[in-house]
PAFI-209849 format. One record per residue: chain; x, y, z of N, C-alpha, C, O in turn; residue number from 1. Coordinates in steps of 0.2 Angstrom, whole numbers. Layout:
N
{ch = A	nu = X	nv = Y	nw = Z	cau = X	cav = Y	caw = Z	cu = X	cv = Y	cw = Z	ou = X	ov = Y	ow = Z	i = NUM}
...
***
This chain:
85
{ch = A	nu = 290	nv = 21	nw = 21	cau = 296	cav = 21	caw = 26	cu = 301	cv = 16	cw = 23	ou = 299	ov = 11	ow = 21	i = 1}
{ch = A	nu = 307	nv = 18	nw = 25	cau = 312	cav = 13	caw = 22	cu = 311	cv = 9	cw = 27	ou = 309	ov = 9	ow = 33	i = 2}
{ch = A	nu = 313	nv = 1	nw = 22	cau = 311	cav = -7	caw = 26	cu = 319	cv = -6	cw = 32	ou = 318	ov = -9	ow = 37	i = 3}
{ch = A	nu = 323	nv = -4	nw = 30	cau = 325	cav = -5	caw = 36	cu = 327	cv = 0	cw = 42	ou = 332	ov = -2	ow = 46	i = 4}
{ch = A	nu = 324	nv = 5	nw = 42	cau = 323	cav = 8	caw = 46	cu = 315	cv = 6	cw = 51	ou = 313	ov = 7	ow = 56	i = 5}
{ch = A	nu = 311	nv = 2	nw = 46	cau = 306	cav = -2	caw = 49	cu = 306	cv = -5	cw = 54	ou = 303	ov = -6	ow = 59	i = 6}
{ch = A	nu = 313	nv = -10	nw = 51	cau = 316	cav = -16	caw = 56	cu = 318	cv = -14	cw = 63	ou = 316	ov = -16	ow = 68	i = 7}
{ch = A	nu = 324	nv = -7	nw = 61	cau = 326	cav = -7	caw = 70	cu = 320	cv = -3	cw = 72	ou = 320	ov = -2	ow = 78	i = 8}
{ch = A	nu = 315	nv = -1	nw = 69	cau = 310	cav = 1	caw = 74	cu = 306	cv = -4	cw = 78	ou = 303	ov = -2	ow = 83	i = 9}
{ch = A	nu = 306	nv = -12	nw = 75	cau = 304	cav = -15	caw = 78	cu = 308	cv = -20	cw = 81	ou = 305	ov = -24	ow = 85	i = 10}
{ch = A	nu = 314	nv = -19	nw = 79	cau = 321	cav = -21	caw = 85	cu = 320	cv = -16	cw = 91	ou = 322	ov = -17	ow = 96	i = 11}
{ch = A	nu = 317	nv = -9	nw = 91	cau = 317	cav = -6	caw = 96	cu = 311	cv = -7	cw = 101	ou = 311	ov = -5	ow = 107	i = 12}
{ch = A	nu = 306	nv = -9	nw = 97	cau = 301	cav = -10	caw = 101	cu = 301	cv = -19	cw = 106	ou = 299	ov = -20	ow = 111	i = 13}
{ch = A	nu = 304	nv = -22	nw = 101	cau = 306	cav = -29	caw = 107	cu = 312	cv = -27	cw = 112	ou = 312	ov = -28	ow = 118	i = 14}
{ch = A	nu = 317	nv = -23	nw = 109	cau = 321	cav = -20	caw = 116	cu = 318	cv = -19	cw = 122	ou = 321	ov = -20	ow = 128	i = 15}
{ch = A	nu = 313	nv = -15	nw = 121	cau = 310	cav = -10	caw = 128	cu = 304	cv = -16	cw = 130	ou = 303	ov = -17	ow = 136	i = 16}
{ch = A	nu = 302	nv = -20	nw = 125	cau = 297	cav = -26	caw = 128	cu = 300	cv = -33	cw = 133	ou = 298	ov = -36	ow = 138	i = 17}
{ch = A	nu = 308	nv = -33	nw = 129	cau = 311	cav = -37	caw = 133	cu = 314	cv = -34	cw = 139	ou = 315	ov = -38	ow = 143	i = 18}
{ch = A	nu = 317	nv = -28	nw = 141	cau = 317	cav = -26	caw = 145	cu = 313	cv = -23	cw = 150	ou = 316	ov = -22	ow = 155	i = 19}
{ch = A	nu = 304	nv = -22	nw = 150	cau = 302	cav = -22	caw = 154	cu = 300	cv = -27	cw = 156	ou = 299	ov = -27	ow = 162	i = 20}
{ch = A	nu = 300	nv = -33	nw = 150	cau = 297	cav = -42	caw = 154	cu = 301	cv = -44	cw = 160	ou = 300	ov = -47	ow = 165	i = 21}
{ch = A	nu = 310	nv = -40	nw = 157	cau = 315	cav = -44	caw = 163	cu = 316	cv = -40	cw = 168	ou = 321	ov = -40	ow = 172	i = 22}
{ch = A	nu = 312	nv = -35	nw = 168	cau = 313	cav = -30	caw = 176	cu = 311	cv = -36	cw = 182	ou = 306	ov = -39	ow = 182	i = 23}
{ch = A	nu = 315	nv = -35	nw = 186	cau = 313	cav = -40	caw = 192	cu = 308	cv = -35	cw = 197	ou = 303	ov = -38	ow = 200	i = 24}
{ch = A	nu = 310	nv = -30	nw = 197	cau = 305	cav = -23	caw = 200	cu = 298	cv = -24	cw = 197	ou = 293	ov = -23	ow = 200	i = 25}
{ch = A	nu = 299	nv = -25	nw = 191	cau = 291	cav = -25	caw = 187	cu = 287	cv = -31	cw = 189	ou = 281	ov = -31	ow = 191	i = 26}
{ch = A	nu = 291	nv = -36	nw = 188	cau = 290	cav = -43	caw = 190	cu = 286	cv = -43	cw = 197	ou = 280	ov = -44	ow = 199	i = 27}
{ch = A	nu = 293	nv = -42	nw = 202	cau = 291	cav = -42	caw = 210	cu = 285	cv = -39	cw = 209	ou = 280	ov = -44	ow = 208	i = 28}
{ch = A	nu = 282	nv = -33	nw = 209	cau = 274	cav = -27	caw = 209	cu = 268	cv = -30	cw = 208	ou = 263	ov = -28	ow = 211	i = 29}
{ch = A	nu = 270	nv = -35	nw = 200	cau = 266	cav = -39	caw = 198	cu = 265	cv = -45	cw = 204	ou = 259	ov = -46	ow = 207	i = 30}
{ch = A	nu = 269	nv = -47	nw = 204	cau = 267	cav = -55	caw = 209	cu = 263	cv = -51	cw = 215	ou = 257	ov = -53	ow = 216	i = 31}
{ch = A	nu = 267	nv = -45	nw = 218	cau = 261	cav = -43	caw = 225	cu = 256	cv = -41	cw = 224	ou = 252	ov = -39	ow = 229	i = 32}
{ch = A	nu = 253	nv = -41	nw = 216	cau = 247	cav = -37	caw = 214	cu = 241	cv = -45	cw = 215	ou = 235	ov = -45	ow = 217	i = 33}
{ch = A	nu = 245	nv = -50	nw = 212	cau = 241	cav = -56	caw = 210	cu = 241	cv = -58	cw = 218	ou = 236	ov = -60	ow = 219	i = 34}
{ch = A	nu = 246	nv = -59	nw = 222	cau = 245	cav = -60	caw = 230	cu = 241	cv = -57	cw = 231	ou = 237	ov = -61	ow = 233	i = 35}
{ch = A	nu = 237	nv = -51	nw = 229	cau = 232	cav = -47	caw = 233	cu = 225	cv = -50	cw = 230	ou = 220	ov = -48	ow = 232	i = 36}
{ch = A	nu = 226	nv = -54	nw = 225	cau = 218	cav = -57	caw = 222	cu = 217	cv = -52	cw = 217	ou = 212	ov = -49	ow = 215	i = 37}
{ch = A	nu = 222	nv = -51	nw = 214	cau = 219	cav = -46	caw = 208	cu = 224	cv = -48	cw = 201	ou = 230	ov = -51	ow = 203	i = 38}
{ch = A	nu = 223	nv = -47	nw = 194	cau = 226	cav = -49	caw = 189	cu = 229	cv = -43	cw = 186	ou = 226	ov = -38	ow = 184	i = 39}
{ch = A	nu = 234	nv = -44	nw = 185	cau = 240	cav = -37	caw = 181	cu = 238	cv = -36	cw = 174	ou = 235	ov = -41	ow = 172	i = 40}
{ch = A	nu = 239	nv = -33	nw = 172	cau = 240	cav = -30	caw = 163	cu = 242	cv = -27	cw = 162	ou = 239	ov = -22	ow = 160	i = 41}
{ch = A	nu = 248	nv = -26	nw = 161	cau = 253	cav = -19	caw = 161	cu = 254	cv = -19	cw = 152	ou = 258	ov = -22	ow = 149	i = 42}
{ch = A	nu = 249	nv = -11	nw = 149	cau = 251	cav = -9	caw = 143	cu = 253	cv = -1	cw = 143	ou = 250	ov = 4	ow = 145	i = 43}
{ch = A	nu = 259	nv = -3	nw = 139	cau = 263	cav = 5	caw = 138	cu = 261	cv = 6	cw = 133	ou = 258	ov = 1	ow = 130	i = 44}
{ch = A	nu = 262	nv = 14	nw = 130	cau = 262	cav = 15	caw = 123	cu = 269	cv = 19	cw = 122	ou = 269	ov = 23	ow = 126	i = 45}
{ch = A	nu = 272	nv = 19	nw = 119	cau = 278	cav = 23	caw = 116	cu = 278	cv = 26	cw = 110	ou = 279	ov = 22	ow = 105	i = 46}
{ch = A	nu = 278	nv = 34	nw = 108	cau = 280	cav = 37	caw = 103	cu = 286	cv = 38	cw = 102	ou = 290	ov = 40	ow = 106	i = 47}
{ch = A	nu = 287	nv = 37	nw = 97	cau = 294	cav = 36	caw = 97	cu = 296	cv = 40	cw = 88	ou = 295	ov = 36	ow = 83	i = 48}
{ch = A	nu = 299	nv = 45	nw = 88	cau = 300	cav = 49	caw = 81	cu = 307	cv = 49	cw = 78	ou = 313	ov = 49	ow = 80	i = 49}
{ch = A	nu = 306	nv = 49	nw = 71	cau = 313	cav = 49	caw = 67	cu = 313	cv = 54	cw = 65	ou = 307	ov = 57	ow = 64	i = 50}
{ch = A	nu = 318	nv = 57	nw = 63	cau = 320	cav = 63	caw = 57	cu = 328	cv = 61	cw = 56	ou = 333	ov = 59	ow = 59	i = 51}
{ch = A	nu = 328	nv = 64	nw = 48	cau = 334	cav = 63	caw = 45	cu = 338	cv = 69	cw = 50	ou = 335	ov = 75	ow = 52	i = 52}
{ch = A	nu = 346	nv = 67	nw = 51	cau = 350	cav = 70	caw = 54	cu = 353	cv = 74	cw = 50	ou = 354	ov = 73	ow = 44	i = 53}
{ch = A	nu = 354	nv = 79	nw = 53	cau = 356	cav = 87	caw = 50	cu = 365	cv = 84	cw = 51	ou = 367	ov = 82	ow = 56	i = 54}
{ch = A	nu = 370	nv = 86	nw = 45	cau = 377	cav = 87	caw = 46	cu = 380	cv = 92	cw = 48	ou = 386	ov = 93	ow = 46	i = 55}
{ch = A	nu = 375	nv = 98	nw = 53	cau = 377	cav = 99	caw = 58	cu = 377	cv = 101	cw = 62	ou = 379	ov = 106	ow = 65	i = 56}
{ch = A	nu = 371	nv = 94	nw = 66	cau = 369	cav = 95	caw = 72	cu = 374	cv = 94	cw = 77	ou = 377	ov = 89	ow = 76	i = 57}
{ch = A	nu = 378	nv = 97	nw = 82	cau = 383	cav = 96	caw = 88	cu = 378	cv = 91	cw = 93	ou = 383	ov = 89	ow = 96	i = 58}
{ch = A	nu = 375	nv = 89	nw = 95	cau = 373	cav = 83	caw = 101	cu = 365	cv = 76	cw = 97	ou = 361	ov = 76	ow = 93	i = 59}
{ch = A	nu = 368	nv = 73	nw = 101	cau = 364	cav = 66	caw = 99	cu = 357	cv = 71	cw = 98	ou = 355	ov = 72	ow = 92	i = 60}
{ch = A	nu = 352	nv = 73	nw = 104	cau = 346	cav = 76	caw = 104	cu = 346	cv = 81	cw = 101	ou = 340	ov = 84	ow = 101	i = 61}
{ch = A	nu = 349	nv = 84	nw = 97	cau = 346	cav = 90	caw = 93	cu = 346	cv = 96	cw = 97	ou = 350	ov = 98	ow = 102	i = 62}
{ch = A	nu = 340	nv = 100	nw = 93	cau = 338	cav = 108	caw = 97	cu = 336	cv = 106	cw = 106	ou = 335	ov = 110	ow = 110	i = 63}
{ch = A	nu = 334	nv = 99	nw = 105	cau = 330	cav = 98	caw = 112	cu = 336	cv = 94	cw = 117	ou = 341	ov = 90	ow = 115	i = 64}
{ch = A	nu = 333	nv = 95	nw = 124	cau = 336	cav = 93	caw = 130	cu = 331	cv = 91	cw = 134	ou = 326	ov = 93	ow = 135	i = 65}
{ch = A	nu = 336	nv = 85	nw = 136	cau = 331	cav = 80	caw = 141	cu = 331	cv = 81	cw = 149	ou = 336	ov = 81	ow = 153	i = 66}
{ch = A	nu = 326	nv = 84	nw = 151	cau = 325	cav = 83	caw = 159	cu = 326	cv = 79	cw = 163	ou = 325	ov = 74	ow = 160	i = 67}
{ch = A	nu = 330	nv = 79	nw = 170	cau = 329	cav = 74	caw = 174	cu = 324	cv = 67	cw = 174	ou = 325	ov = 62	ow = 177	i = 68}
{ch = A	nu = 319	nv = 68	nw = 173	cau = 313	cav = 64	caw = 172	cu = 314	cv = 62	cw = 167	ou = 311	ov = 56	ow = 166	i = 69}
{ch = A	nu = 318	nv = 65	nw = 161	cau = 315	cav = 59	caw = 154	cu = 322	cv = 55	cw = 154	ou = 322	ov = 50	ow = 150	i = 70}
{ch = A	nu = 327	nv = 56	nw = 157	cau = 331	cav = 52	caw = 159	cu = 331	cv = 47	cw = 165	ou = 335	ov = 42	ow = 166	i = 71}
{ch = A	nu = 327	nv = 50	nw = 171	cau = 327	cav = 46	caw = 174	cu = 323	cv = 39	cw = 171	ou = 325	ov = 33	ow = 173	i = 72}
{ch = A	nu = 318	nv = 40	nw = 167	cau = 315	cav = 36	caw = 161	cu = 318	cv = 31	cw = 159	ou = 318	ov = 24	ow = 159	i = 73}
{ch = A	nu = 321	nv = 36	nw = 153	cau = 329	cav = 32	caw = 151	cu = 330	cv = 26	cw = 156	ou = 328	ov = 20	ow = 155	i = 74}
{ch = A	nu = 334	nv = 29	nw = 160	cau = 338	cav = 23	caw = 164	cu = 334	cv = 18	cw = 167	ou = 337	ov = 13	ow = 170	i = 75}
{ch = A	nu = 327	nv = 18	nw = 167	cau = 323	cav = 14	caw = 169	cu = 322	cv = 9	cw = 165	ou = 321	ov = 4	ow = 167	i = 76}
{ch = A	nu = 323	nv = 10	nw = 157	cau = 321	cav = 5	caw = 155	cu = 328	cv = 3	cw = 154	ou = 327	ov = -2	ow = 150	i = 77}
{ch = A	nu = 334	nv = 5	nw = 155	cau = 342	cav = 4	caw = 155	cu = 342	cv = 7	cw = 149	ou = 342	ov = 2	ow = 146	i = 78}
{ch = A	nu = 341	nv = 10	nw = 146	cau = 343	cav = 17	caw = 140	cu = 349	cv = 21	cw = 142	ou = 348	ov = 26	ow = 145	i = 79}
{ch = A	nu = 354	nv = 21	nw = 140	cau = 359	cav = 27	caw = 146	cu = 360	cv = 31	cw = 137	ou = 359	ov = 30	ow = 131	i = 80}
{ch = A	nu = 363	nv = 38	nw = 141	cau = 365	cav = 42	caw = 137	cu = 369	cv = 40	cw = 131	ou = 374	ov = 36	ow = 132	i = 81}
{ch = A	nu = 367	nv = 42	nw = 126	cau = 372	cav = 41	caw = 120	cu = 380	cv = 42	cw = 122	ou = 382	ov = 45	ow = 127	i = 82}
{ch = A	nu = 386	nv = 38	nw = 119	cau = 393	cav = 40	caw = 118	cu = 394	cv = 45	cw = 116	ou = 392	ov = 48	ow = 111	i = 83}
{ch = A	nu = 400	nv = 49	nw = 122	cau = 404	cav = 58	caw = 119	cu = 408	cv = 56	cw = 112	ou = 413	ov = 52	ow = 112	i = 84}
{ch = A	nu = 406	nv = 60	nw = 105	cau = 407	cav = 58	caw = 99	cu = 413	cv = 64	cw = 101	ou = 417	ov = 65	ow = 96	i = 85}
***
């Protein structure tokens, strides 16, 4: 894989880790877990895929559209939709 498409993959994996660290919602859930006498662990896994871009695809996503749910996602980890090109 090219080395710098390596990078932002791993620029994109501290994004979503630093944005989960500083959710104060995720935070808070954690603290009332540990009030309760119990210890948190909180691991995600993220698949996350590349493909080279077609010159002429019309929308960010491709042939595929995102559901309410994988955007309400998005916006949880503060993801907002791509810019109108």
């Amino acid at each position: 894989m090219e080395e710098h498409l390596k990078q932002l993959m791993q620029q994109l994996g501290h994004a979503i880790n630093d944005t989960l660290s500083g959710s104060l919602e995720i935070k808070g859930v954690i603290a009332e877990i540990k009030r309760e006498g119990f210890d948190a662990l909180l691991v995600l896994e993220a698949t996350i895929g590349f493909r080279p871009k077609d010159d002429d695809e019309e929308s960010p996503a491709g042939d595929h559209s995102f559901s309410e749910q994988d955007w309400s996602f998005l916006k949880a980890l503060k993801i907002s939709d791509p810019p109108e090109e």
